[in-house]
C-alpha positions as a printed NumPy array, in Angstrom:
array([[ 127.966,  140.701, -154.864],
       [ 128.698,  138.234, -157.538],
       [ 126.691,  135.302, -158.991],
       [ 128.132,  131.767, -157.157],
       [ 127.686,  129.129, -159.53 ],
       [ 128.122,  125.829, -157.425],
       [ 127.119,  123.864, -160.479],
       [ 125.001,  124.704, -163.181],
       [ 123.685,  124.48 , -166.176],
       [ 106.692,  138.759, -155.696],
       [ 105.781,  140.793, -154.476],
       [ 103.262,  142.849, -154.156],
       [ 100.157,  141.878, -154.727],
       [ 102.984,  141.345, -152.614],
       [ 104.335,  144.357, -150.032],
       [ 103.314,  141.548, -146.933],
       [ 105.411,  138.901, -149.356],
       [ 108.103,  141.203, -150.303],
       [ 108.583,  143.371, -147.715],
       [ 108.603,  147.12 , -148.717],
       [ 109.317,  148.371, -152.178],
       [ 110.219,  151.843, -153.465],
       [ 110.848,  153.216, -156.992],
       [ 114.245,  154.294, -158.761],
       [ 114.848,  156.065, -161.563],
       [ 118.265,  155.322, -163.901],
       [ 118.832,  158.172, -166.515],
       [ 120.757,  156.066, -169.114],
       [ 117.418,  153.849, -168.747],
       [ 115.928,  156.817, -170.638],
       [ 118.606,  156.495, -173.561],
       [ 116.657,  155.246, -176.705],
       [ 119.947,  154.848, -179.001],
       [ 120.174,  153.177, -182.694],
       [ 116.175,  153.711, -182.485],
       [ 115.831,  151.072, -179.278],
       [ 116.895,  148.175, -181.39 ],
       [ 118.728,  145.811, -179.214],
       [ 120.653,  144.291, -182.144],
       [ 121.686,  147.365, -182.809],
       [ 122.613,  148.656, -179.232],
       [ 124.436,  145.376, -178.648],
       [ 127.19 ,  146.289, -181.638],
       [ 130.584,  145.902, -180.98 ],
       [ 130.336,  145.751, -177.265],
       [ 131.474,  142.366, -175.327],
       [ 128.297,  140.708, -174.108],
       [ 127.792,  137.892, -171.75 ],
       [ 124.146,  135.752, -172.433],
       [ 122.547,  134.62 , -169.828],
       [ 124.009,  136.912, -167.761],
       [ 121.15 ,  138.596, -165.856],
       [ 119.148,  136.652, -163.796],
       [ 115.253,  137.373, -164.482],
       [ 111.42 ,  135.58 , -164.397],
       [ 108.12 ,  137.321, -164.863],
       [ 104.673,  136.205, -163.099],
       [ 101.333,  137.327, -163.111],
       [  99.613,  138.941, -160.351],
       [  96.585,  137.159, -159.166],
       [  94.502,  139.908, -157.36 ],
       [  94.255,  142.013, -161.034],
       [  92.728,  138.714, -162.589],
       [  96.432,  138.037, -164.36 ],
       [  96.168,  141.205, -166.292],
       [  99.253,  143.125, -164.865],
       [ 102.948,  141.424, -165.417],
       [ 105.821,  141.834, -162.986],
       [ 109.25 ,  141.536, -163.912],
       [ 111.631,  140.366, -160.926],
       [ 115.605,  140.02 , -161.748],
       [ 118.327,  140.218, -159.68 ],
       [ 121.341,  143.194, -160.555],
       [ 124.853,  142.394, -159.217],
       [ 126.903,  145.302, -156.954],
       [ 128.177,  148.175, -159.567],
       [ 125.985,  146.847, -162.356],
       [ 124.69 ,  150.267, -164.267],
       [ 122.9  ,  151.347, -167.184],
       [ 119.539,  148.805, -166.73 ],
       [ 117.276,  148.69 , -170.168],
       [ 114.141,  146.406, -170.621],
       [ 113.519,  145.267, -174.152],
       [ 110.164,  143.709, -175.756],
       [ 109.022,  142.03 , -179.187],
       [ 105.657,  143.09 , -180.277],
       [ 104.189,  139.343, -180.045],
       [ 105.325,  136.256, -179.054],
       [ 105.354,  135.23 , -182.67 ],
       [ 108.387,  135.963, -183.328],
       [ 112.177,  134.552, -183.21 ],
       [ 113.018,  135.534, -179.192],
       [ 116.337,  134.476, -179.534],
       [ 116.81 ,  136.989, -182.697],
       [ 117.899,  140.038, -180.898],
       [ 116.713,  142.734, -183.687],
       [ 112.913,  141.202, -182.847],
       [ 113.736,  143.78 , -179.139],
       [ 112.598,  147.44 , -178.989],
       [ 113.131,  149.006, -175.776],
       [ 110.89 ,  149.973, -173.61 ],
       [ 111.018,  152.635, -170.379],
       [ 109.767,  151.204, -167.117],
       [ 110.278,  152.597, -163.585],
       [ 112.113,  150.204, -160.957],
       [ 111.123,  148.975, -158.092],
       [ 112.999,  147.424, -155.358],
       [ 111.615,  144.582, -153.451],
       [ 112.877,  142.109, -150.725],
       [ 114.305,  145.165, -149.382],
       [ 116.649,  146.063, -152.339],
       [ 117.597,  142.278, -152.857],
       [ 115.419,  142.104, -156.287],
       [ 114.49 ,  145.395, -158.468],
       [ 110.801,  144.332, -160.38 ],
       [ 108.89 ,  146.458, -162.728],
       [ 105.381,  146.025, -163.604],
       [ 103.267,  146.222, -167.09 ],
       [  99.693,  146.937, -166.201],
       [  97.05 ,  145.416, -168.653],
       [ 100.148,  143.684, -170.229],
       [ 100.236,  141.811, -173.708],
       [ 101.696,  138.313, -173.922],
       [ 105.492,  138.88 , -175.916],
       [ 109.213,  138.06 , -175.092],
       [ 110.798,  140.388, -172.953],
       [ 114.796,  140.932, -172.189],
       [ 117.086,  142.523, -169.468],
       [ 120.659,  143.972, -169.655],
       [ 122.819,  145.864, -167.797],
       [ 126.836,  147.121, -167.899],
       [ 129.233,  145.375, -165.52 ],
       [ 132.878,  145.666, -165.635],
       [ 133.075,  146.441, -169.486],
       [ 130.643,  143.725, -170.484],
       [ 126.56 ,  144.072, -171.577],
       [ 125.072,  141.166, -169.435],
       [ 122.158,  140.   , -171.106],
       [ 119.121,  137.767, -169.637],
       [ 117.525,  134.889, -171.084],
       [ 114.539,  135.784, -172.669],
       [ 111.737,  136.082, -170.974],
       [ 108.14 ,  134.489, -171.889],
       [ 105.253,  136.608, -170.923],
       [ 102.447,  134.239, -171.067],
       [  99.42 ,  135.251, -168.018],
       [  96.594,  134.699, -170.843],
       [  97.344,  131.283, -171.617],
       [  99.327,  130.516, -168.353],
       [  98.542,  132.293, -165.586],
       [ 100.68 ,  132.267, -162.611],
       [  99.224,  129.982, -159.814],
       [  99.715,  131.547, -156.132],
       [  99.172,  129.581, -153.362],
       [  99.79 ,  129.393, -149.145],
       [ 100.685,  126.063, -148.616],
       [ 102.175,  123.363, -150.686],
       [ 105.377,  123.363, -148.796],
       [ 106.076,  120.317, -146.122],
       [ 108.264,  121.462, -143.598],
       [ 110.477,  119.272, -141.887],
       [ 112.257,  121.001, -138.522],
       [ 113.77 ,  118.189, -137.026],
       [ 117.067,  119.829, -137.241],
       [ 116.336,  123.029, -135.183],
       [ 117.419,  126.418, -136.71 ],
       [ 117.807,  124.406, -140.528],
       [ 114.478,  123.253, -141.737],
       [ 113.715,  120.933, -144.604],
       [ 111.64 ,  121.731, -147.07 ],
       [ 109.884,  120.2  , -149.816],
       [ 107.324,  120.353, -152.371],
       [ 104.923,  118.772, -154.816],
       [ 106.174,  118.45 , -158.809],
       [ 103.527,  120.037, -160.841],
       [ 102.952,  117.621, -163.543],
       [ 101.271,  119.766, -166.322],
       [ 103.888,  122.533, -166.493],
       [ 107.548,  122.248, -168.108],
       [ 109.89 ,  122.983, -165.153],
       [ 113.327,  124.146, -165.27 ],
       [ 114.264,  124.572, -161.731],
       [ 113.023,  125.711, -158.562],
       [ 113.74 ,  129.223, -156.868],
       [ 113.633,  129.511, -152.948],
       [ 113.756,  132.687, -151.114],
       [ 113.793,  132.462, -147.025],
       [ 113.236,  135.852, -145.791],
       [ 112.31 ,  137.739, -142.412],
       [ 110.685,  140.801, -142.01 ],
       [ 111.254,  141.323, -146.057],
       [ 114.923,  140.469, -145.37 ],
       [ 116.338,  137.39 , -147.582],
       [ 118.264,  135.435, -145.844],
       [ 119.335,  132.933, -148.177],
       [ 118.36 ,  132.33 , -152.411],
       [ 118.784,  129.258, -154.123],
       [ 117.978,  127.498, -157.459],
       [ 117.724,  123.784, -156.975],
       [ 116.589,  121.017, -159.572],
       [ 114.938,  119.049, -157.193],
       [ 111.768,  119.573, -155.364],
       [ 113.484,  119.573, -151.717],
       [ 116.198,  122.014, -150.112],
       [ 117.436,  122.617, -146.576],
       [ 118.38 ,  125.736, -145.077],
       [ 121.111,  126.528, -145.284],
       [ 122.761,  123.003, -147.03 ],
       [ 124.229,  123.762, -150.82 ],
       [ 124.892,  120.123, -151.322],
       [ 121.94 ,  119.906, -153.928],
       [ 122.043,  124.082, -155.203],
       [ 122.7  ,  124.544, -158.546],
       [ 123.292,  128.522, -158.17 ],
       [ 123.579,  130.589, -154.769],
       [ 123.013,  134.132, -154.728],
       [ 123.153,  134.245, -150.754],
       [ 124.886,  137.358, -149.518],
       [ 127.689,  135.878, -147.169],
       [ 126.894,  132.723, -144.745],
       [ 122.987,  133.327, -143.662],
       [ 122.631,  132.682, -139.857],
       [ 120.511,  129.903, -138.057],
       [ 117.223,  130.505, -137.931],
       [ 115.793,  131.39 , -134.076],
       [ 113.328,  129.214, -132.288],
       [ 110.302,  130.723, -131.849],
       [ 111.019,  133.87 , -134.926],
       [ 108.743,  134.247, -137.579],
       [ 110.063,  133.794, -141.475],
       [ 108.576,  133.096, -145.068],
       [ 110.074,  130.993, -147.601],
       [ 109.145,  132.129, -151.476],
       [ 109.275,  128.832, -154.151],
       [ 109.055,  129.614, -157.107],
       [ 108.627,  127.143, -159.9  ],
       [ 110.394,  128.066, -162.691],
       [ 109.747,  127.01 , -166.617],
       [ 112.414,  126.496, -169.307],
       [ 110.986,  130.178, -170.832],
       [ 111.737,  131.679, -167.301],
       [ 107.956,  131.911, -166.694],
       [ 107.006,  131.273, -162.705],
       [ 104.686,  128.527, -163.285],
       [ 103.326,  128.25 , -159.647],
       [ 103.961,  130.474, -156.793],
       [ 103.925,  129.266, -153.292],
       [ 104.116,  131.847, -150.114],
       [ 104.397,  129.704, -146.774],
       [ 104.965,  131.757, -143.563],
       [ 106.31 ,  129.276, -140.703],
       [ 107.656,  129.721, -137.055],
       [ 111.013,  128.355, -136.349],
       [ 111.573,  125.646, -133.771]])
């Protein structure tokens, strides 16, 4: 599956949310070459930045002390390494600031997403990369921030519009005191997605790309049946791909 650009530019506390989850293990994770120094590890290979799609959130049921990492890896992607800087004090665009670290993957949303978790984590900058078709894709860096920013969850929030049966509307609320980048929905059914979007704005319809920015729906997603239960995920999204505010709205389709 490749990335669709139209235009551009979690859980569990989160099993129920997610759907089930179960751990991998990727032996060239385990490979701590050129001492784990991403500088280093990224020498003469062709890179892409931005490549890897990626946002961290805190978990509200541990108080905001443990840190999950949800990105999104691309059929035949390989050789998945986390990196970290010791503080956020530090250049996070400077790749020699990255040692890596080993983390066992989990998949969520029914293999859709992979996540890891840092229990008791420390606020730093944190990076993903992985091998595709000759090239290191490399994600934005990531802002680990649950002490001064917790994540907020919440069950409602979302206005849902199902005048059009079997393609709801939906929209949402603009938080005012967090920087937002863009908004991430996830429709799902019984942990299946069915369709995941980025939008700017604070509305989207399932399953109309007119206002998407990127698409990372497998194939055309099908109407959604009257009377079937499904969740929709929002996640909203700041410029240091830190999920502000995350909403978890379960609906029955009409």
């Amino acid at each position: 599956m490749n990335l669709r650009k139209i235009s551009l530019c979690i859980f569990s506390v989160c099993i129920l949310i997610l759907g089930t989850s179960s751990c991998s293990n990727d032996d060239q994770v385990f490979e701590l070459d050129t001492y784990g120094i991403l500088s280093n590890q990224l020498n003469n290979l062709a890179i892409e930045e931005g490549g890897v799609l990626a946002y961290a959130y805190s978990d509200a049921t541990t108080n905001h002390e443990d840190v999950y990492l949800m990105y999104y890896v691309e059929d035949d992607a390989f050789n998945i390494k986390f990196y970290e800087t010791e503080s956020l004090d530090v250049d996070e665009n400077e790749y020699s600031n990255y040692q890596q670290v080993i983390y066992q993957r989990q998949s969520v949303f029914n293999g859709f997403f992979q996540q890891v978790v840092e229990f008791n984590a420390t606020e730093k900058w944190m990076i993903i990369t992985y091998r595709l078709n000759n090239v290191t894709k490399i994600s934005n860096p990531i802002r680990i921030k649950h002490e001064q920013q917790p994540t907020i969850w919440e069950s409602d929030g979302i206005t849902i519009d199902q005048q059009v049966s079997g393609s709801p509307a939906f929209t949402w609320d603009v938080n005012p005191t967090n920087s937002n980048a863009v908004y991430f929905q996830i429709v799902s059914q019984a942990g299946n997605v069915l369709s995941a979007t980025h939008t700017n704005e604070n509305q989207f319809q399932y399953y109309d790309t007119s206002n998407v920015g990127l698409d990372i729906t497998e194939g055309t997603p099908p109407a959604l049946t009257q009377g079937e239960y499904y969740y929709i995920n929002l996640l909203d999204i700041g410029q240091d791909n830190w999920i502000n505010r995350l909403l978890v709205v379960g609906f029955e389709a009409e």
